[in-house]
N, C-alpha and C positions, 0 to 999 in steps of 0.2 A: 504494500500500500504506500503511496506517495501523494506526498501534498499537492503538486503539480497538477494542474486541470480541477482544482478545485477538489480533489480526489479520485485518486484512479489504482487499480489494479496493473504490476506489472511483471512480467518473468524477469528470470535473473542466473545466470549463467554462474553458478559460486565457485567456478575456479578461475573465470577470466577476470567477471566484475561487469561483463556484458550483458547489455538489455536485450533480451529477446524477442519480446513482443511488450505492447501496451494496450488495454485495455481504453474503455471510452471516459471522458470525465465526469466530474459533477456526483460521485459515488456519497462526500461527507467527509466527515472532518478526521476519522478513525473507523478501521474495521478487524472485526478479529477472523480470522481465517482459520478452517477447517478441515482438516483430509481424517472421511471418513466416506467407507461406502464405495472404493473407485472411483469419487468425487471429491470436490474443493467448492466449501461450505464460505461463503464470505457477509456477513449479517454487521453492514453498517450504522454508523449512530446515527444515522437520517432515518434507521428502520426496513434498509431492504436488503432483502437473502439474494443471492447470487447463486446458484449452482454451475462450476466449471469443471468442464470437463478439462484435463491435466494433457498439457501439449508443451511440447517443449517448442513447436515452432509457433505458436499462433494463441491468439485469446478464443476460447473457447465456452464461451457461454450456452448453457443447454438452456436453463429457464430463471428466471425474476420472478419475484413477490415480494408486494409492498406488506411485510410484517408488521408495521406497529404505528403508532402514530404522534408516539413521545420517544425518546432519543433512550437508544439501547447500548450499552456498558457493558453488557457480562455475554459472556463467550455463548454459543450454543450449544446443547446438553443432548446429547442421543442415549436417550431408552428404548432398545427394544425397535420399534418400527415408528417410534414417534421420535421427532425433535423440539425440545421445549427454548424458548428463546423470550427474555425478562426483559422491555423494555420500561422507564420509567415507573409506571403505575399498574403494570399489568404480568403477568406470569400465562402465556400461550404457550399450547399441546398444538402439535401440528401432524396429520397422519404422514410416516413417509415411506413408499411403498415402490 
């Protein structure tokens, strides 16, 4: 995650220090990221989940959803087939299947 574009998602090469790809902007301010499931779980404090599919050449976005609608802090939590995600005033169950 990078502050650039107002927030953005981007790959990163950890032996060279080279960018890969970059994601679109305007993501928020912070996001915490997730590798669970064959996927990359990204649930920023603007309140929206990201699902990425894992590419070393390219952004990869499978699906969006706008999770919350007060600004979210704490990581995403998988139970089982659900993921719970805590924004501000609220504590959401999400089916994920």
């Amino acid at each position: 995650m990078s502050q650039k574009k107002k927030g953005h998602i981007f790959g990163l090469d950890a032996k060279t220090g080279r960018v890969l790809w970059e994601g679109p902007g305007r993501l928020g301010d912070n996001a915490a990221l997730v590798s669970a499931r064959k996927a990359v779980f990204v649930v920023s404090t603007a309140g929206k989940l990201l699902v990425l599919q894992p590419d070393r050449e390219k952004y990869g976005e499978v699906k969006s959803y706008d999770v919350a609608k007060t600004p979210v802090w704490a990581h995403p939590a998988f139970v089982g087939d659900r993921i719970l995600i805590k924004d501000r005033d609220t504590l959401r169950c999400f089916s994920w299947k």
